[in-house]
N, C-alpha and C positions, 0 to 999 in steps of 0.2 A: 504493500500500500504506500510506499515511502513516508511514514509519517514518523515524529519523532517518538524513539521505543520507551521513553519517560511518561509518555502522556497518552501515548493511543495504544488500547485494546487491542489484542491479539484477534484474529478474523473470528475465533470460534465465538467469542464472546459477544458479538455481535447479534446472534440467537437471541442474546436474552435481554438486551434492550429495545426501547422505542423503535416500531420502523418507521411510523409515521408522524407528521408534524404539521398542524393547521400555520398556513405561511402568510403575508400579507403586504401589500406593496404600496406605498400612498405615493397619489402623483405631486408634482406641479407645475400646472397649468401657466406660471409668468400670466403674463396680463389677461390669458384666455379665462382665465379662474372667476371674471365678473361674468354674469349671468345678466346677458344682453336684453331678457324680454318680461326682465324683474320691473314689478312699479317703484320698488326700493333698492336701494344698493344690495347687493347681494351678492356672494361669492361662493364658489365650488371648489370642490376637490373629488374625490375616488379610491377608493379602496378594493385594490385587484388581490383579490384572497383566492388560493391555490391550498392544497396539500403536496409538501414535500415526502416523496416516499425512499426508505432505505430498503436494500436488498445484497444478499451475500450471493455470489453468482463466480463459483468455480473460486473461492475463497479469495475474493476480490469485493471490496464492498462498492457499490453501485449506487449512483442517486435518478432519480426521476422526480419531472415536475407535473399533477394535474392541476388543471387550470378552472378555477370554482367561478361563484359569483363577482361583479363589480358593483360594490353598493357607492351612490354617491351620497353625501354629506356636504351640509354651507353653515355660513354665518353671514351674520352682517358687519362684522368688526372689520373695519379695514385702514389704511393710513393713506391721506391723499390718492382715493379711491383704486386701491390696491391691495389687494390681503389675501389670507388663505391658498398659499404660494407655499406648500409644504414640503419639506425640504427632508424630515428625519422621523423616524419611529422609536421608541426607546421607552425600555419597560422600567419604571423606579418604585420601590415599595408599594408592589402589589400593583401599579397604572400602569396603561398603557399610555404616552405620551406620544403627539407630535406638536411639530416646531414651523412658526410660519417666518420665511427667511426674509420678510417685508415688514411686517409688523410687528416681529420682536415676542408674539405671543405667543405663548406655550398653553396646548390643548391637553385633558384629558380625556380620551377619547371611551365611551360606551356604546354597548349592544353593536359590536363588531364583529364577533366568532361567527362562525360558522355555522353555527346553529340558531345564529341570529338571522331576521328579515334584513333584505340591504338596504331597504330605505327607513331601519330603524336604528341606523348605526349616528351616535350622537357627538359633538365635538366642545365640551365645558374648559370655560378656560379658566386656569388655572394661577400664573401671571404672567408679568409681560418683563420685557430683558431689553434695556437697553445697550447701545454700542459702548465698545470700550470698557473704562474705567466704569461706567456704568452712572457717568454725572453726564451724558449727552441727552440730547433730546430723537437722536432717529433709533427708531427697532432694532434691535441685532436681527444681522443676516446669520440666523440659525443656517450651521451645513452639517453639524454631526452633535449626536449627542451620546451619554452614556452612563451606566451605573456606576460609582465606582465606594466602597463601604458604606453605603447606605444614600448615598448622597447625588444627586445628578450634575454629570460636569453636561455644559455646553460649549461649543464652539463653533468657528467658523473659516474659512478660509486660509486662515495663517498666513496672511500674506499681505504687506503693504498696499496702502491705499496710493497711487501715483498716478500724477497729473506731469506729462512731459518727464523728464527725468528727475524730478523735483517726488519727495515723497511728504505727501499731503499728512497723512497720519498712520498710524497699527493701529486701530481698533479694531479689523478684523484679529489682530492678534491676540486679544487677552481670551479669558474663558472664563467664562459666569456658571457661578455652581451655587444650586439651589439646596439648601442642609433640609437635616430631617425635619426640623421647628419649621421649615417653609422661609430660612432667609435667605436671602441674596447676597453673595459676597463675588469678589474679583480679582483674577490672578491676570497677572503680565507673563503669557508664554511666549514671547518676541525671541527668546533668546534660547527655550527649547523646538521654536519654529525655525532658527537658526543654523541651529547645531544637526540639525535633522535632515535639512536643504543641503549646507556644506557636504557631508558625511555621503553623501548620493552625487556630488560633484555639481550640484545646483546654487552655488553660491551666487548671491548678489551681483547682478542684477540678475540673474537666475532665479528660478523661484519654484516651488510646489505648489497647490493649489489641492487643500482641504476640506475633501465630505464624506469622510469615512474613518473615523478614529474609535474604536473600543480596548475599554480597560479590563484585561482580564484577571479575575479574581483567581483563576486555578496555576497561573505562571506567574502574579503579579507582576504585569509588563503593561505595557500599550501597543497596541497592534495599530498598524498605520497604512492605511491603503489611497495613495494619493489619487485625485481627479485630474489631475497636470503635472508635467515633469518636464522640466526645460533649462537647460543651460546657457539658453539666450531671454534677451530680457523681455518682457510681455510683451507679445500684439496680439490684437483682437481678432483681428482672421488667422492668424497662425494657431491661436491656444488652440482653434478646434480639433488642431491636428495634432497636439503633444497628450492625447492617452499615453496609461501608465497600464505596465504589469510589475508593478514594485511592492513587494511587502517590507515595510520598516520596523522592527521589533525592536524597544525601545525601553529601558529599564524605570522604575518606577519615577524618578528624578531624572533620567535624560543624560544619565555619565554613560552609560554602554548603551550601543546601537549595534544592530545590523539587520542586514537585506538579503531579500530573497526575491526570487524573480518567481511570476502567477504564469504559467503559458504565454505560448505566443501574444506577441503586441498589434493590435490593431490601432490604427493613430487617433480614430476617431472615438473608441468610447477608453472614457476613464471610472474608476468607481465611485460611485456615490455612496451607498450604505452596505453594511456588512454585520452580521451575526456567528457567532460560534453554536453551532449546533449540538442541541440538547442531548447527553448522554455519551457525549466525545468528551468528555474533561477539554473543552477548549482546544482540541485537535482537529476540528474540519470546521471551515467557516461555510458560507452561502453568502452570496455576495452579486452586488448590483449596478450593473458598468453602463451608463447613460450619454447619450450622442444627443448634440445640438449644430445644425447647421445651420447657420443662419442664409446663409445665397437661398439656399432651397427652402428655408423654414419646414426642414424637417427634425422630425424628434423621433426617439426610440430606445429602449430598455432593455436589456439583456439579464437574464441569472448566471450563475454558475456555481459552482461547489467544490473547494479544492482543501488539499490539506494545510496546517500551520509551515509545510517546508516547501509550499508550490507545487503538489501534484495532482495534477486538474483529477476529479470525480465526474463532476458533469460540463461540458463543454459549456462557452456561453448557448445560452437560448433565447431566443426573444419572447418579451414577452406581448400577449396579443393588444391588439387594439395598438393605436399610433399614440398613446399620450405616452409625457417624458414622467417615470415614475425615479424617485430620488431618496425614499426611504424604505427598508424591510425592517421586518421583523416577525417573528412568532407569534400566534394571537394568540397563543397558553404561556404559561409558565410553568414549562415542564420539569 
C-alpha cells in the first residue's frame, strides 16, 4: 500500500473497520451565489453529498466514490451584496462548520446527513472573523479550517496582499482560532507561511497559495496541501496554471518540514480541502483539487484519495455537475 508502517494497518485489518463513509462537498458559487429572481437579497450555496466506499481487493485497499443527493441551502447575510461564497467544511466539538471566504462568517451547518431531506439542510451562524489582526473592518477570506485540541484554527491564503510590487498588507497571513468558551483570539503565521514557501524553493516573490491545511491529532503535525506553487512572483493569468501535487508535513511549531509529492501534476487544478479518513489513524486522506478558468469561465472539482507518503488510492475524479466545490468533509463523526 506504501503507507507509513507507524501508522497504517496491515491489509488484513482492514476486514474489521469502516468500509463506508457519508462524504460531502460545499460549493462556491463567487458572485453566482446571489439568487437572481429573489424579491430580497438572497444567497446560495450546495451541498454534493456522496458515500465514500472502502474495499480490500487482492490485498490492496481500494476506494470508490457514489455520488448521492445535492441539497441546496441560502441566507441573506451578505457584505456589499456578496456572501455565502463557501470556501471550507470543518467538524469542531460535535458541529459541523462552514466558512464564507466574503463575509468573514462562520456557519453551523444542520439537517445535512444523508438521511436528511436536501432542502432541509440549514446554515446558523455562529460568528463572524475579521481580516488580520482581527481590529479590521473587511471579513476574512476563510480558505481552510481545522480542529486542533478542542479548539478551531482558521485561515486563509498565506500569502501577501500586493498591489504592483509594493506589499499592501499579510492579513491573509494571520489565523483566527475560535476557543472552547466561543472566543476569538489571533496569531501572526507570516513567518510559519515563510519558512514553508522557502523550504519548497518558493521564496519571495514566490509564493504558495493556501486552502487546505489540517492539524493532525494522531502525528501531531500539520499537513499542508497547497492550491499554488510558484517560484515566480504572482500573475493573475499565470496562477491558473501553477496546481500543486505537494504535501508539506510540518511539525507542531514549524522547526521541521518536509515534502512529499500526490501523483502526477496537472497545472490546472490545485487542492482546496482535505480530510484524513476515518479508521486510518491519519494515514489516507481524501482530498479536493479545484480548477478556475477564467478566458472560458469554466469551473470544476475533482476527489481523490491517496496515502500520508503520496500513493494515489483513487485517481482524481470529477465530481458531477459544473459548480467549483472548495470544501469536504464527513457528514458523521466516525
Amino acid at each position: 500500500m506504501g503507507c507509513l508502517l507507524s501508522v497504517c494497518p496491515s491489509a488484513w485489518g482492514w476486514n474489521h473497520r469502516a468500509s463506508s463513509f457519508e462524504l460531502g462537498f460545499v460549493a462556491d458559487l463567487d458572485k453566482a451565489s446571489k439568487v437572481a429572481d429573489s424579491t430580497t437579497p438572497l444567497f446560495q450555496s450546495y451541498l454534493q453529498k456522496a458515500v465514500l466506499h472502502r474495499k480490500l481487493v487482492d490485498d490492496k485497499v481500494e476506494y470508490t466514490v457514489l455520488w448521492k443527493d445535492v441539497a441546496p441551502f441560502t441566507t441573506s447575510l451578505n457584505e456589499a451584496g456578496r456572501g455565502f461564497e463557501l470556501s471550507e467544511l470543518a467538524w469542531c466539538r460535535g458541529d459541523l462548520h462552514t466558512f464564507d471566504d466574503r463575509t468573514g462568517l462562520v456557519f453551523r451547518l444542520e439537517k445535512f446527513q444523508l438521511s436528511d431531506q436536501p432542502h432541509d439542510i440549514r446554515a446558523v451562524p455562529v460568528t463572524i472573523v475579521t481580516e488580520g489582526d482581527g481590529s479590521t473592518t473587511k471579513g476574512k477570506k476563510h480558505e481552510w479550517a481545522t480542529a486542533k485540541d478542542g479548539e478551531l484554527y482558521m485561515g486563509s491564503t498565506g500569502k501577501e496582499f500586493i498591489t504592483g510590487n509594493d506589499v499592501d498588507n499579510t492579513h491573509n497571513m494571520w489565523v483566527s482560532i475560535l476557543s472552547k468558551e466561543g472566543v476569538l483570539r489571533f496569531e501572526d503565521w507570516t513567518d510559519n507561511f515563510a519558512k514553508v514557501r522557502e523550504f519548497v524553493g518558493c521564496g519571495y516573490p514566490g509564493y504558495l497559495i493556501h486552502e487546505a491545511i489540517e492539524w493532525s491529532a494522531v502525528h501531531r503535525k500539520w499537513f499542508i496541501l497547497p492550491r499554488r506553487v510558484s517560484k515566480d512572483a504572482y500573475d493573475e493569468t499565470a496562477d491558473e496554471q501553477r496546481g500543486s501535487n505537494v504535501m508539506i508535513v510540518a511539525s507542531e511549531d514549524f522547526s521541521r518540514l518536509e515534502v512529499r509529492t500526490v501523483g502526477p501534476i496537472t497545472p490546472e487544478r490545485g487542492f482546496s480541502s482535505f480530510k484524513f479518513v476515518p479508521s486510518t489513524q491519519d494515514s489516507v486522506i481524501v482530498a479536493l483539487k479545484s480548477v478556475e478558468i477564467e478566458a472560458t469561465k469554466s469551473q470544476s472539482s475533482y476527489v481523490t484519495v491517496f496515502t500520508v507518503d503520496g500513493n494515489v488510492l483513487l485517481p482524481e475524479t470529477p465530481l458531477p455537475g459544473t459548480f467549483k466545490y472548495e470544501g469536504v468533509a464527513f457528514l458523521r463523526e466516525y
